[in-house]
C-alpha positions in Angstrom: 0.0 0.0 0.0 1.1 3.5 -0.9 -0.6 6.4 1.0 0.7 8.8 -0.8 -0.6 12.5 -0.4 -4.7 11.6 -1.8 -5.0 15.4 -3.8 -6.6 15.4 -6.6 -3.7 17.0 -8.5 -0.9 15.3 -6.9 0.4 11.7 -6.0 -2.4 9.0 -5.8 -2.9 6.6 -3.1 -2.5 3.2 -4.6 -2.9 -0.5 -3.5 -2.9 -3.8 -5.0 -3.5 -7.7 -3.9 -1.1 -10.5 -5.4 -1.4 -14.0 -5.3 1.9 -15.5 -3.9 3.7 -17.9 -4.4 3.7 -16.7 -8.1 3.3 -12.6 -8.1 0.1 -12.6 -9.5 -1.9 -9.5 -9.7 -5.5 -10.0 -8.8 -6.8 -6.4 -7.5 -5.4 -2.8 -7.9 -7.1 0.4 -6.8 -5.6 4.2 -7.1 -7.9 7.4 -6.5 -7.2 10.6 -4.6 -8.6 9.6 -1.5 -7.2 10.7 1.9 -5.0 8.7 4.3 -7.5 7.4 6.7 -10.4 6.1 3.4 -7.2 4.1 2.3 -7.2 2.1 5.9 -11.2 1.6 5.4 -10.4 0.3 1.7 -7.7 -1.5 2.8 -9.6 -3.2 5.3 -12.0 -4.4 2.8 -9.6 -5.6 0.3 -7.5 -7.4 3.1 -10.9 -9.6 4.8 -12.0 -10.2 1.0 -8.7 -11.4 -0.2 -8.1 -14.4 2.5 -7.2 -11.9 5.5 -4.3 -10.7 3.3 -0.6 -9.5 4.8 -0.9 -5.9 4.2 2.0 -3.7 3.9 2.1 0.1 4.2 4.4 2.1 3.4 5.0 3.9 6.9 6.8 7.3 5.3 4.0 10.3 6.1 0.6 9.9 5.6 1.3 5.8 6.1 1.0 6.1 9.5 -2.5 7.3 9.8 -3.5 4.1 7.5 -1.5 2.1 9.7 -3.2 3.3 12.7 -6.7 3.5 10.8 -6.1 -0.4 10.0 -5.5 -0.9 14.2 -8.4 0.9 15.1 -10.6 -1.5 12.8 -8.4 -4.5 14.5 -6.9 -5.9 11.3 -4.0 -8.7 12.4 -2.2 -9.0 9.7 -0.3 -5.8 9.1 3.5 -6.4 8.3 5.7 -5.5 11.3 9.5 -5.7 11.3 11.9 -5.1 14.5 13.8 -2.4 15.4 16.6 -1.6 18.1 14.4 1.6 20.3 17.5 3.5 21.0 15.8 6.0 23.1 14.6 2.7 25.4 17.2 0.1 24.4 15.8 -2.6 23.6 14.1 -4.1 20.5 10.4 -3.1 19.9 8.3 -3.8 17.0 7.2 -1.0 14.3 4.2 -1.3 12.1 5.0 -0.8 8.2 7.4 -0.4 5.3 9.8 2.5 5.6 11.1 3.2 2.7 14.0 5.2 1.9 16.9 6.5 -0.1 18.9 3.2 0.6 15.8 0.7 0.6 13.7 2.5 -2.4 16.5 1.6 -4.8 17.1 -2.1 -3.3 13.3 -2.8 -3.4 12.8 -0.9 -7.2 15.6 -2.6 -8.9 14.6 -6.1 -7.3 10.9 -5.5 -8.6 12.3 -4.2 -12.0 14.5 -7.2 -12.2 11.4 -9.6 -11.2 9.6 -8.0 -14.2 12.2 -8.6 -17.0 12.4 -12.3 -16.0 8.6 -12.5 -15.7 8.4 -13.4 -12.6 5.4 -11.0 -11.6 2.3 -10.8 -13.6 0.4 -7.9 -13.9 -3.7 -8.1 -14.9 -4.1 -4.2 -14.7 -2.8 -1.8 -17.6 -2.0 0.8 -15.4 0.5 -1.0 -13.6 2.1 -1.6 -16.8 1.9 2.4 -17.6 3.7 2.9 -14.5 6.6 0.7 -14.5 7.5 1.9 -18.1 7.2 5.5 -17.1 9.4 4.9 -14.2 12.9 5.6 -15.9 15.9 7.7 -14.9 15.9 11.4 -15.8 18.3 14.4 -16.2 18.9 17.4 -13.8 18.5 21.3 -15.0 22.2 20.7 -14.8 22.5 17.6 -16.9 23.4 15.3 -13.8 21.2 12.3 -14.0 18.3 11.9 -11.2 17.7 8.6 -9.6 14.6 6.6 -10.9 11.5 8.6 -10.9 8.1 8.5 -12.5 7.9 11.3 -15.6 6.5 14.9 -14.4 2.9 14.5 -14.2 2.4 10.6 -14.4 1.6 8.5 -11.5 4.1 5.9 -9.4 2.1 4.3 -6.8 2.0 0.6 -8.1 6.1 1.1 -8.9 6.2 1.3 -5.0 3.4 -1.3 -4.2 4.8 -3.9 -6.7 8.3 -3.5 -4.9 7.1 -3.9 -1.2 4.2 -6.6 -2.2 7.6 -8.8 -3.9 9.8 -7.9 -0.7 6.9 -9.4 1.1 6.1 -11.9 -0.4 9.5 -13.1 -0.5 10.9 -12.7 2.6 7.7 -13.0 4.8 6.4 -16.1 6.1 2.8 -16.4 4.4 0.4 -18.8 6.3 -2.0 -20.6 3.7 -5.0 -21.4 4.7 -5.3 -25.3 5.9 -7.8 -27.4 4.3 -10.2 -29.3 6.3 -9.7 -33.0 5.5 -10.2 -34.7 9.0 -12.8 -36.8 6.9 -10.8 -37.4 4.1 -11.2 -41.3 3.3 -8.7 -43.3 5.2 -7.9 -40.3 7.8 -7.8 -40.8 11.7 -10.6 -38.8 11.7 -12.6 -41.1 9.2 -11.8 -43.8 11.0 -13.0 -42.4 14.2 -16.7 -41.9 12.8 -16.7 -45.3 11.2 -15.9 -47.0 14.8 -18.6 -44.5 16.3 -20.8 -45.6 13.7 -20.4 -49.5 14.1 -20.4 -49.2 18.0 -23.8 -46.9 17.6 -25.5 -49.2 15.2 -24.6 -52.5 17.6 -26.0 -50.4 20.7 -29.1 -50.5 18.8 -29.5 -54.0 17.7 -29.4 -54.9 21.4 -32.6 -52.5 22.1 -34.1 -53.5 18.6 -33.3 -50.0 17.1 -31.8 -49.5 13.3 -29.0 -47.2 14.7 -28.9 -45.2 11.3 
């Protein structure tokens, strides 16, 4: 998730869901909407998608969606540690910082991902972004770092890079099938014995036990 600063003329919030393992792309949203509507959409997006991991970018206005998401009492927000050096000790901190050192090792990892097609994107705005997302010249002819062209949107450049750092280095629990009464389980068995031992109660009180 990328905050961003929600004006209409500015920076769009943006968000999208992948499908991991694989990268897939199945939902992407981007509007001018303010910091704390991106928690309530977030919300919504996280409890439809399987209780997603969601990761916001903590920079800014992040920290109001981050604290939006703990007001509604979402549990799966990304968390990483950090040494407190005011308090000394570790203590845990809510959301992906991003910064000078960390946006280029996430961006080139994503960009990397892309060329050997190891992300899949379902939304042609995505695309738009990622190609517009180049590295430009100064007023003084030194080059800039990577940026998105003057008046074009970035948001999914920064949610692709922190949804592949997630999904890569963050332990995923996938939801666990219920097959206690799978043929041949320990559970299957179980209900057979209770079964026989109901239907042999019955025969010696004349019942059909079924």
């Amino acid at each position: 998730v990328d905050p961003s600063e929600g004006i209409k003329d500015g920076e769009h919030p943006g968000a999208q869901v992948f499908k991991v393992p694989g990268m897939i792309e199945v939902c992407a949203f981007m509007a001018p909407i303010e910091a704390t509507s991106i928690g309530d959409l977030c919300y919504a997006l996280g409890r439809n998608y399987n209780d997603a991991l969601i990761g916001v970018e903590s920079n800014n206005h992040g920290l109001t969606t981050i604290e939006r998401l703990k007001l509604l009492k979402y549990s799966n927000q990304y968390w990483r540690e950090y040494w407190d050096r005011a308090y000394k000790k570790r203590t845990e901190k809510y959301g992906w910082h991003t910064n000078s050192d960390t946006k280029k090792f996430m961006v080139d990892e994503a960009r990397l991902a892309i060329r050997r097609g190891e992300i899949v994107f379902r939304n042609i705005e995505s695309v738009k972004q990622h190609l517009s997302y180049q590295f430009y010249f100064r007023p003084d002819g030194s080059i800039k770092c990577m940026e998105h062209a003057p008046g074009k949107q970035a948001c999914f450049v920064i949610t692709t890079a922190i949804g592949l750092q997630l999904g890569r280095n963050v332990h995923i629990n996938e939801p666990i099938k219920d097959d206690s009464m799978r043929v041949g389980s320990f559970g299957w068995y179980a209900n057979k014995l209770e079964r026989e031992n109901s239907w042999k109660e019955s025969k010696r009180f004349g019942g059909s036990g079924w």
